[in-house]
C-alpha angles and dihedrals in degrees: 000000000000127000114197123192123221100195111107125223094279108138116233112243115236117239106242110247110217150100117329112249120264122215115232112258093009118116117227089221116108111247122142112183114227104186096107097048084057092051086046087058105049092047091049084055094047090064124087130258100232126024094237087207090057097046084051089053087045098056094046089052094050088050087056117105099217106040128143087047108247088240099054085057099049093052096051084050086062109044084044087060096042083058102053087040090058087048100049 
């Protein structure tokens, strides 16, 4: 058996070895600020639970007769059996 290589005579560059590059104005010491994480959490748990306008909609939908649409049914049926027929 013959392996041929198809990489031509190009040398590899070296990657240089060094010092990492520090950006201007920038200090190498480690600090995150966190303040506004802590502004973003106490925002996210001021909010409801439950959007009371939604849960109304919600209840009138579900009242509805015909609700889910037929078609919309019928549609999810069918992409639901085009699924299990890919996976047998």
């Amino acid at each position: 058996m013959e392996i041929r290589s198809n990489h031509g005579p190009q040398p590899v560059n070296p990657t240089p070895v060094g010092k990492p590059a520090v950006r201007p104005g920038k200090s190498n010491e480690s600090s995150v600020d966190f303040s506004s994480t802590q502004k973003l959490e106490d925002k996210l748990q001021s909010l409801p639970d439950a959007r009371p306008e939604e849960v109304q909609r919600g209840r009138e939908l579900v009242a509805q007769l015909n609700y889910p649409p037929k078609e919309g049914i019928d549609r999810i049926s069918q992409l639901l059996a085009i699924q299990l027929k890919d996976r047998l």
